[in-house]
C-alpha positions in Angstrom: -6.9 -52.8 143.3 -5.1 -55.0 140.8 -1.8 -54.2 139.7 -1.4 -51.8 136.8 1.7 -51.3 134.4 2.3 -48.3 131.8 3.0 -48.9 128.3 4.2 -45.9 126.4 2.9 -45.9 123.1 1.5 -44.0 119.6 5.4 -42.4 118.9 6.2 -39.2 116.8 9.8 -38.8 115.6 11.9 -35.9 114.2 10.6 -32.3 113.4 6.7 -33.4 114.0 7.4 -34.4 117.3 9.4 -31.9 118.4 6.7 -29.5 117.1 4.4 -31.4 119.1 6.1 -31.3 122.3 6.5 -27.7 122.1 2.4 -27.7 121.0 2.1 -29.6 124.3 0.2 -32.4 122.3 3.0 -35.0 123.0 5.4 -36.2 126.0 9.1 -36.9 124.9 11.1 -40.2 125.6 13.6 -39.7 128.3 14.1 -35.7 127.6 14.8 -36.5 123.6 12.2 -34.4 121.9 12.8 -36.2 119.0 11.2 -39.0 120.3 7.6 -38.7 121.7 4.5 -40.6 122.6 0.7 -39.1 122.9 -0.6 -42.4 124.4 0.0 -44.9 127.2 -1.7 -48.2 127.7 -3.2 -49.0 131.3 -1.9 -53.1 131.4 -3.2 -55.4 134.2 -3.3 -59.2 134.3 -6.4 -59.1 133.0 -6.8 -56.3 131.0 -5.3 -53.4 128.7 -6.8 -49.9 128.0 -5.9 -47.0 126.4 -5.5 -43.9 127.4 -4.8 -40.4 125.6 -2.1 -38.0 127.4 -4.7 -35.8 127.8 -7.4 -37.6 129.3 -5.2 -39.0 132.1 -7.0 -36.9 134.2 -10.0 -38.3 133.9 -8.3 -41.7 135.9 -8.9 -42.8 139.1 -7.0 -40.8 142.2 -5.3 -43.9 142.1 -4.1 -45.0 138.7 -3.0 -41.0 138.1 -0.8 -41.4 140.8 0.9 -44.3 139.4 0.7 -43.0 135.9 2.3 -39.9 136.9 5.1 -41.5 139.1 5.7 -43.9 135.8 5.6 -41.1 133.3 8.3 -39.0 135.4 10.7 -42.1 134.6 9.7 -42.4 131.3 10.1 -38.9 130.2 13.0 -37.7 132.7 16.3 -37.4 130.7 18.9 -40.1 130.8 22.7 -39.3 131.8 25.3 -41.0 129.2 28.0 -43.5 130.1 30.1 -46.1 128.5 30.3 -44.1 125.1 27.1 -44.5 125.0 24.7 -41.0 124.1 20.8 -42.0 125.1 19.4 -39.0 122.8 20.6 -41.0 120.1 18.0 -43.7 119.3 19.8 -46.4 118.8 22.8 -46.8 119.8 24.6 -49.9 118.4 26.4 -52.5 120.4 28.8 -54.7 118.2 29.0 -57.9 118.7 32.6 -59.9 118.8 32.7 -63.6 119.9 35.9 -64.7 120.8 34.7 -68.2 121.1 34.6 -71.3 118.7 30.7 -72.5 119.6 28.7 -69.0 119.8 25.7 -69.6 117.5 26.6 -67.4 114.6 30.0 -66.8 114.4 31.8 -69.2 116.5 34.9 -69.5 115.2 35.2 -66.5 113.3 36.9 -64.1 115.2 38.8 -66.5 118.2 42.4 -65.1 117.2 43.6 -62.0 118.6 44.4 -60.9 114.4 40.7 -61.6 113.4 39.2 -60.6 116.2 41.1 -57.3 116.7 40.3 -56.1 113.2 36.4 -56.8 113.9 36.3 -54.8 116.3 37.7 -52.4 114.7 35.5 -52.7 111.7 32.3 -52.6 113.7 33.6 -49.3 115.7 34.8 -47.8 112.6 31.0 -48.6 110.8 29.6 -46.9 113.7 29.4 -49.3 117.1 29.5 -47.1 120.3 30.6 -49.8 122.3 32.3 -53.5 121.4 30.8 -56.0 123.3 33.7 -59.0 124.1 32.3 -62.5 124.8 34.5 -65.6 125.8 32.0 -68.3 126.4 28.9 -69.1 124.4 25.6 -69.4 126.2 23.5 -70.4 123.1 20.9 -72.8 123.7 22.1 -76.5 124.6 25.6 -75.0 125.6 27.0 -75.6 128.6 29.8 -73.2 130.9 33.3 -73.3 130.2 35.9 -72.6 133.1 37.1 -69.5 134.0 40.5 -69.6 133.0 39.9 -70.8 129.4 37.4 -68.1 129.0 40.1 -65.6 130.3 42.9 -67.2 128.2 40.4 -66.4 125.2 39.3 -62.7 125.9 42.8 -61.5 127.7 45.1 -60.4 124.9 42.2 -59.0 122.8 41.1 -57.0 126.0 44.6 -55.8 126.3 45.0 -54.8 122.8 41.5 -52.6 122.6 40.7 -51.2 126.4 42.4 -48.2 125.8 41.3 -47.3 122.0 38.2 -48.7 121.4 35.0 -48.7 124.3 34.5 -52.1 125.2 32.0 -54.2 127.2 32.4 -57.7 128.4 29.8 -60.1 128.4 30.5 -62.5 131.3 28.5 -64.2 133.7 31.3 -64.3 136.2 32.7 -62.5 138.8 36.3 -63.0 138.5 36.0 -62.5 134.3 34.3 -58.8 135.5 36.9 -57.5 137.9 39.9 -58.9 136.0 38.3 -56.9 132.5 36.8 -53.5 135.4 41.1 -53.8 136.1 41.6 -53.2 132.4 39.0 -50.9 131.5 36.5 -51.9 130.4 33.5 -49.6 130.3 30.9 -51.9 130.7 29.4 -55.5 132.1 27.0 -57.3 130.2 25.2 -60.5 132.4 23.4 -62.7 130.4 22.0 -64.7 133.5 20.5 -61.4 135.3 23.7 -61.6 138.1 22.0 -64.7 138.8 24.8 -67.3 137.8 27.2 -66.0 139.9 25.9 -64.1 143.1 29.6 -62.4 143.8 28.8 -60.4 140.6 26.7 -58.3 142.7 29.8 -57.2 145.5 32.3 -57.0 142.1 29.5 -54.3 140.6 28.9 -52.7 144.0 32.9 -52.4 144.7 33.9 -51.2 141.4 30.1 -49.0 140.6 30.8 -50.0 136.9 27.6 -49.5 134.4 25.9 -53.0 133.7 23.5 -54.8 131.8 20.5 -56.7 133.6 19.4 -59.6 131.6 16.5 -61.6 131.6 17.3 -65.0 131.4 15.1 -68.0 132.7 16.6 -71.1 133.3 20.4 -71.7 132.0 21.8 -71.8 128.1 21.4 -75.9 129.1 17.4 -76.4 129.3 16.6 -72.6 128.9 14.6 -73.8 125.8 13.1 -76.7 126.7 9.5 -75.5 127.4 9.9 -72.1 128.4 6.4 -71.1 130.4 4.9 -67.9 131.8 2.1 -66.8 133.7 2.4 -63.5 131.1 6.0 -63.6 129.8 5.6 -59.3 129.9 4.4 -58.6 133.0 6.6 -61.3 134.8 9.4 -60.1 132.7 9.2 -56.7 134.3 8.1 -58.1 137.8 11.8 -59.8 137.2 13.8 -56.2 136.8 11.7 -54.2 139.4 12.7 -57.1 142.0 16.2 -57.4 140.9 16.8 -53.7 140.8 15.3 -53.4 144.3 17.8 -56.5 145.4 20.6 -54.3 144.0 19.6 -51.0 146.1 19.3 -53.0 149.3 23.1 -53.9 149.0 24.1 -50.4 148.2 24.3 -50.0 144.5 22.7 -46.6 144.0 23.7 -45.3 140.7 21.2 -45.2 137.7 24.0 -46.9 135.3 22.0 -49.5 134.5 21.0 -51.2 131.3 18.0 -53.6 131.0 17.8 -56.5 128.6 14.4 -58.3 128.2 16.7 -61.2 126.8 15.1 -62.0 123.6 15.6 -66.0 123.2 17.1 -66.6 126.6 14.4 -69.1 127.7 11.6 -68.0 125.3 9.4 -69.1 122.0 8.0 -67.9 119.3 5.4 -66.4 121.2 7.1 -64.7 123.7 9.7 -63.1 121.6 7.3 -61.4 119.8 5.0 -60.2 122.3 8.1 -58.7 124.2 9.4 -56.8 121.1 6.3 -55.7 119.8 5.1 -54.7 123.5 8.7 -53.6 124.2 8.1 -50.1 125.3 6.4 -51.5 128.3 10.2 -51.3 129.8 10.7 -47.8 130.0 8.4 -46.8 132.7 11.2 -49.1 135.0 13.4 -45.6 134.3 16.1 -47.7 132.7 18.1 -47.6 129.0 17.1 -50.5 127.2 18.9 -53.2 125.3 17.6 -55.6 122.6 19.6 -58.0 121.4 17.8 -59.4 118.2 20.2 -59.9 115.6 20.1 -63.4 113.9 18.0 -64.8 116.4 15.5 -68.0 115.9 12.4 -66.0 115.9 14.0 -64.5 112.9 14.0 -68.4 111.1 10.5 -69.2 112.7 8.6 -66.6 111.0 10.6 -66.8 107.7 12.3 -70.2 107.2 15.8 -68.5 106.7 17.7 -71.3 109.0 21.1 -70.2 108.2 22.4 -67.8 110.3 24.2 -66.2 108.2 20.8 -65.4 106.1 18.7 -63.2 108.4 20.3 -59.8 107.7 16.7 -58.8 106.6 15.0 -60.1 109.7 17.5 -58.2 112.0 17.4 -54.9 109.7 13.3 -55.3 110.2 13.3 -55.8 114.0 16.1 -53.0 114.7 13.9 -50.3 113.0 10.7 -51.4 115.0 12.5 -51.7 118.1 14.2 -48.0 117.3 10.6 -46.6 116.8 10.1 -48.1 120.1 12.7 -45.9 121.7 14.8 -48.5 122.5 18.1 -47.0 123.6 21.1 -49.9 122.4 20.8 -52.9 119.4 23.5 -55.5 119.8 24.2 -56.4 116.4 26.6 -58.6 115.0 26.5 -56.6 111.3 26.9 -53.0 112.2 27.4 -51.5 109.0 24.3 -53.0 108.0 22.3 -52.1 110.7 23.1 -48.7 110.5 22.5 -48.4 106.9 18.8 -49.4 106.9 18.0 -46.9 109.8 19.9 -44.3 107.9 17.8 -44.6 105.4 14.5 -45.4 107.4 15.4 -42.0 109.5 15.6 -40.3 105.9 12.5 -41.5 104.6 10.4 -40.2 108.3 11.7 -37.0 107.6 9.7 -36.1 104.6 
């Protein structure tokens, strides 16, 4: 039988879908009532149907076996970590990059004054986590050593850990224990743990919460000709494989983010077919991060090529991606963000 993969879709929000959850007329996301879905989508290789809650039933022995074992996932409640509360949808992680090169900001925030007071400003506007990065992996960019990427993150690390949540965006192993040493709540690994394979023991030793990243290729020639056989399905193939790597060498707890990697060796194409198909990730049983904000696809569809200039295309994609149910935006402007779904979540109500 060819493979099959569940896509949660056709959401309800607020009061209605709590009333229809109670009606028994919709499923909610992960526990949140709030949240809820009355359709999934059947998705092979070759195909994609659509199937009503209700009419699951009606499925092969087969494929209602796997819907059910996939629907559990999607609809079991999710424990909070790392300041982090998954029955808020979304939760916003802010972005400071303490390096002079990063594709937005570089240079912005690489003193310990600037960069301090950003992070303050994004937790203050409403950030549940900070998310600390000392080396750039934009596109073309290539790794810095470890120590200068230490020397750039230490005394920031040392001035937040214990007042503000922070994460640390690293792809290497000695960066992650020296920042677990100091507290920080979280490990964000743009490669997948796939740049440096000690990551995995420093994860296992320490049982910190992480981010899985999708990443193909490195920041050097990730976008030179990214190809797929189906950028979705191989997307997911990559986290069920990973997470099953991770289990073998004894990491067992669920605190485990997972990050489709939006621009990390993709186009046009497959940027947008992963966050308008996005909800395809929560039948792996894991949060989910998107990390959309001032990203090319943003200038490809608009012709805004100043980075600076795509607040609108990041406002637009955080509000689709939220009715998605994804868990955790990493945004660089938080207050903005968080104003538009303010007033998005306002307008849904009535």
């Amino acid at each position: 039988m060819a493979r099959y993969y569940t896509r949660v879709c056709n959401f309800y929000y607020g009061k209605k879908s709590q009333i229809l959850v109670k009606n028994k007329k919709s499923l909610p996301l992960h526990g949140n009532k709030k949240i809820s879905f009355d359709y999934i989508e059947l998705i092979s290789r070759k195909s994609i149907r659509k199937v009503p809650i209700n009419k699951i039933f009606r499925l092969s022995k087969e494929l209602k076996k796997k819907v059910a074992k996939d629907i559990k996932k999607i609809t079991t409640k999710k424990k909070n970590f790392a300041n982090l509360n998954f029955e808020k949808i979304p939760n916003i992680m802010g972005v400071l990059n303490i390096t002079p090169d990063s594709f937005s900001d570089g240079g912005k925030y690489n003193t310990k004054k600037k960069g301090i007071k950003h992070a303050y400003q994004m937790f203050l506007s409403g950030a549940s986590i900070i998310d600390i990065g000392g080396e750039s992996t934009r596109p073309g960019s290539k790794p810095i050593s470890t120590k200068l990427e230490w020397d750039r993150i230490n005394k920031i690390l040392r001035s937040l850990h214990k007042k503000i949540p922070l994460s640390l965006d690293t792809r290497k192993s000695e960066i992650m224990e020296k920042g677990i040493k100091l507290g920080v709540k979280l490990i964000n690994d743009v490669s997948g743990l796939n740049y440096d394979f000690k990551t995995q023991n420093i994860l296992n030793k320490y049982k910190v919460p992480f981010v899985i990243q999708h990443s193909q290729g490195i920041p050097e020639n990730m976008q030179k000709n990214p190809t797929y056989k189906n950028e979705l399905l191989d997307i997911y193939d990559f986290f069920e494989k990973k997470i099953q790597l991770l289990r073998s060498i004894g990491i067992k707890h669920n605190n485990i983010i997972i990050d489709p990697g939006i621009g990390f060796g993709k186009n046009l194409k497959h940027n947008m077919n992963l966050i308008s198909n996005i909800s395809i990730f929560h039948s792996l049983g894991f949060p989910i991060l998107v990390g959309i904000s001032r990203k090319k696809f943003i200038k490809e569809l608009t012709g805004k090529n100043d980075t600076k200039n795509r607040t609108g295309g990041t406002v637009a994609s955080s509000v689709y991606l939220m009715m998605q149910g994804v868990q955790i935006l990493r945004i660089h402007e938080v207050s903005e963000i968080l104003q538009g779904i303010k007033v998005f979540k306002e307008l849904i109500k009535s």
